[in-house]
N, C-alpha and C positions, 0 to 999 in steps of 0.2 A: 795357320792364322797368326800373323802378326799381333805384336804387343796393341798397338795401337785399335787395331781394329776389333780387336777382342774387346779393348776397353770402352769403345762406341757399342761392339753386341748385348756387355752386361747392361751398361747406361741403359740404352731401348727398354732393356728386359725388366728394366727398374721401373720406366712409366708405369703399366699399369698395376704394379703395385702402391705406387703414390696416388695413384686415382681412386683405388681402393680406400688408399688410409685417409683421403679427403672427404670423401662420398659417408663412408661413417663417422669420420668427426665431425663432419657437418651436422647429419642425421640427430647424434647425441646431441650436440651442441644448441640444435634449434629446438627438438622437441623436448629437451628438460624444460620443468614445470617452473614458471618464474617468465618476470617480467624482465627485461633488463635494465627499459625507459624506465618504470616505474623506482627500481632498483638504484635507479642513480639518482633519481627525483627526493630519493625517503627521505624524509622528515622534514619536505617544502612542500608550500601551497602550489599544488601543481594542477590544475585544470585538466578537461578531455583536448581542448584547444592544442596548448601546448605538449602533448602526448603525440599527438599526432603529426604536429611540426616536427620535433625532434626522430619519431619515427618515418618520415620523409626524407629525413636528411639523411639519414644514415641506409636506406632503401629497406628498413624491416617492415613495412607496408606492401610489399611486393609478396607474388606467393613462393615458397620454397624453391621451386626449380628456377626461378629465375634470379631468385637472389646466390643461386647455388653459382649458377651459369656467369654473371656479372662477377661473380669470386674467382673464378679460375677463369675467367677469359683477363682479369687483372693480373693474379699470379703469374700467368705465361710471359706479359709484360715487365714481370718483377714486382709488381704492387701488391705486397699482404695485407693490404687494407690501411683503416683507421678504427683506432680505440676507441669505443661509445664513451666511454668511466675516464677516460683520460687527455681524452680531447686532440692527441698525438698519432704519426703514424705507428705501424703494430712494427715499422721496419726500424725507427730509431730505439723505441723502447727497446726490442730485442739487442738493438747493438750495445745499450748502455748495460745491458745486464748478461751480453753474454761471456764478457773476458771473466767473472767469475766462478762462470759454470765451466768452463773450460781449464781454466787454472785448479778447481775441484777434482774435476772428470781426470786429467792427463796427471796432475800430482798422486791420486789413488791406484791408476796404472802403473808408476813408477813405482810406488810401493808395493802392490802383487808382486811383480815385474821381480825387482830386486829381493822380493825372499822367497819368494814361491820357488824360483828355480832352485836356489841353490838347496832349500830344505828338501824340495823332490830328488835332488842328485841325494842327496847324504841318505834318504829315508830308503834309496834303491839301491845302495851300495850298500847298506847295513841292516838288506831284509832280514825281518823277523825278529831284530833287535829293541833293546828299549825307546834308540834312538825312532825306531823308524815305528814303533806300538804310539810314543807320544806324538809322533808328527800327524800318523793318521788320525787320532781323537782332537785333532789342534784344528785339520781338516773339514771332520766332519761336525765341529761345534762350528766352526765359519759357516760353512755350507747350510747348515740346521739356525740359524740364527739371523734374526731379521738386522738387517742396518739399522735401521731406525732403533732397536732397542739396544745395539752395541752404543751408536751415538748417544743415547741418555745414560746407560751406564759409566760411559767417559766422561759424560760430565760431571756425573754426580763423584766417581773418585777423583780423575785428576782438577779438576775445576771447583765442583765444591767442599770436600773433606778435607785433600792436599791443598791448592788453591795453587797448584806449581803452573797451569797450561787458563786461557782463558773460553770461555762457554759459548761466546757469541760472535758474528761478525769473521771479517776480513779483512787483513792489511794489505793494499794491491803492491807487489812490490814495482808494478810501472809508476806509480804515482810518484809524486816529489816528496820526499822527507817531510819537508814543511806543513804539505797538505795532511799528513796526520799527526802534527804534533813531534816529529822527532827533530832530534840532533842534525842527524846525518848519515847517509845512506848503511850503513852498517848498522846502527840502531835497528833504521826500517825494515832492514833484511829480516833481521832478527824477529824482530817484533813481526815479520810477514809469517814467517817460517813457525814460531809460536801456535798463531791463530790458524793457522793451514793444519796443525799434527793431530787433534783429533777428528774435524772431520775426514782428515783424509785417511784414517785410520776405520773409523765408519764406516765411508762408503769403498775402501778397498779392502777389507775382510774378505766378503764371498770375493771378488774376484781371486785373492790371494789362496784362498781354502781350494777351489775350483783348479785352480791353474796346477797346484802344488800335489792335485790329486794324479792329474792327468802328468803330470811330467814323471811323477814313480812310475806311473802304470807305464811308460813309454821309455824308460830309462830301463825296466827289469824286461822287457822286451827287447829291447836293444842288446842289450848283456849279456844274453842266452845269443844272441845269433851268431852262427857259424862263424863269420869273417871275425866276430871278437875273440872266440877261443882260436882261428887260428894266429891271431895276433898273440894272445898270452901264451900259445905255445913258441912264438918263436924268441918270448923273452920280453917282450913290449913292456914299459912301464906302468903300471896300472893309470896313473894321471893321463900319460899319452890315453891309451885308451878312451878312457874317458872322455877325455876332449874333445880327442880330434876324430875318433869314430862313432861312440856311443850317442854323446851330445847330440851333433849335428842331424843326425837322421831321426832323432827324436824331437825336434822342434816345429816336425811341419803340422801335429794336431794342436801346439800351444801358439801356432799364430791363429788357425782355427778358431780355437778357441778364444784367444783375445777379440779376434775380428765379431765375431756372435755376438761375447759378455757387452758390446759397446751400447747394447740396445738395454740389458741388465743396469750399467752403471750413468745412462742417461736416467732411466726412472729412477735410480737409486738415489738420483741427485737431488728430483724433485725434494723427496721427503729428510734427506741430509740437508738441504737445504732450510727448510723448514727449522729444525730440531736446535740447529747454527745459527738462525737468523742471518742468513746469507743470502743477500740482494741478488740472486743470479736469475736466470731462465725458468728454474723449477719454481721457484715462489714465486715469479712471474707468471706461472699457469697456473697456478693456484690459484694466487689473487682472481684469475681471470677467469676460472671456475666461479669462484664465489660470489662474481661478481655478472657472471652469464654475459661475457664479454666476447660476441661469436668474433669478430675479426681476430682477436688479441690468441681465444683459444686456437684459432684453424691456422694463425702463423705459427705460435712456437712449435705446435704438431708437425707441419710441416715440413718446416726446418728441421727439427728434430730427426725426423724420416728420412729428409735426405742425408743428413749425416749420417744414419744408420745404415742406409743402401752405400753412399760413399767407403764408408769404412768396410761392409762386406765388400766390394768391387777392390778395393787397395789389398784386403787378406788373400781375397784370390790370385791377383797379379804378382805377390810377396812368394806362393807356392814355388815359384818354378828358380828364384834365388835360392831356395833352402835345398831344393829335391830338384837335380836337372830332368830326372824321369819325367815332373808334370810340364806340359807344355797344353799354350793356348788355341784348344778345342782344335792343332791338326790330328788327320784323321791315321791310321797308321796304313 
């Protein structure tokens, strides 16, 4: 089976799990207790009149399965609806707010990314060692430890005790200088890079603890196998080693695993989001939680999900550059 054609079998195989994930956000979404109309109405003279109007307009007068049915015969279209609480489509909010859930998400990978691996080399080349006793306790307090309470721990030392890193907010570094106050692009940079290091320190903990686990356990597997002592027998450098044989054949559970965590450091974002006061996607389903906003929740879900299916679909296709042995579903 061709690259291509594989990559249409996974898609397919993806539909009915998106149907799934709509069919129960919908379910939650409608039957939580709460008004919405009413909800956007608080604290106006709102008549049964106008309840009705506004619940006409937006079709929550209809009964479930057909407002279910009117929502994804839109979706297929491309239409995530319209926001009750905001008066906007659910498809511009989400673009205004998703360049910083993504600059979030993909900055936190870089940071697993970049120490995970290299502390899992050093902790499998120096089994049993100090070096490698603190790496796994460094591990499993990431792994044992919620984002959300590393995020307030960071702020309360570097933000408010030290006051060296700032607690809130995001500096986009697509923006102009000007637009927040700086000099000139170097400023901005800086000042981006600032406000970006503790949450992305937050929410890339567990990935980093996670990844750093798995790449010992798959380096000291690697290191035991035949083909590397017959290399140290014929004199191999240990770095060669390393590199060019141990490395490589140990990378194909740590795109795995990246591809999986994607669904970990999407929700992780909601609530880093939060803790940050970062206008992104996650505190846009929040807000849309609290505020019983069915169109606004069943988009970002949505979206979310297919990113999630996307990113597994891309870790499986990633298999067969690291390991030529995998190949796409032919038969032998």
């Amino acid at each position: 089976m061709g690259l291509l054609k594989y990559t249409i079998y996974r898609l397919l195989q993806a539909i009915p799990v998106l149907i799934g994930i709509s069919i129960i956000t919908f379910l939650l979404a409608n039957l939580a207790p709460g008004d919405p109309v009413r909800l956007m109405l608080q604290g106006q003279q709102a008549d049964e009149e106008l309840v009705r109007t506004i619940e006409q307009r937006y079709g929550l007068d209809q009964p479930l399965h057909v407002r279910y049915w009117n929502y994804m015969t839109g979706l297929v279209q491309g239409d995530l609806g319209y926001s009750i609480h905001r008066d906007r489509p659910v498809s511009e909010l989400m673009l205004e707010r998703a360049g910083p859930t993504l600059l979030l998400v993909l900055s936190a990978y870089v940071f697993a990314i970049v120490t995970a691996i290299p502390l899992g080399i050093i902790a499998a080349k120096r089994r049993n060692e100090p070096t490698d006793h603190i790496s796994r306790i460094v591990a499993l307090i990431g792994v044992s430890t919620p984002s959300f309470w590393i995020g307030i721990m960071l702020i309360i030392i570097f933000a408010v005790q030290l006051g060296v890193l700032p607690s809130a907010g995001l500096v986009y570094p697509w923006q102009p200088p000007e637009a927040a106050g700086h000099d000139g692009y170097l400023e901005h940079w800086i000042e981006s890079i600032r406000h970006l290091i503790l949450p992305m320190i937050a929410l890339g903990t567990l990935q980093m603890a996670t990844l750093m686990r798995v790449e010992r356990t798959q380096m000291i597997e690697s290191l035991q196998e035949e083909y590397v002592k017959l290399a140290r027998a014929y004199g191999v450098p240990e770095r060669t080693i390393l590199r060019k044989h141990a490395f490589r054949s140990a990378q194909l559970p740590i795109i795995t695993i990246i591809g999986l965590n994607l669904s970990t450091a999407l929700g992780g974002a909601v609530l880093i989001e939060t803790v940050f006061a970062i206008n992104g996607m996650g505190r846009l389903f929040i807000e849309a939680i609290q505020q019983l906003d069915y169109q606004l929740i069943m988009g970002v879900t949505m979206v979310l999900g297919a990113i999630f299916v996307i990113g597994v679909v891309i870790t499986d296709i990633s298999y067969a550059y690291i390991d030529p042995r995998v190949t796409y579903g032919e038969r032998e």
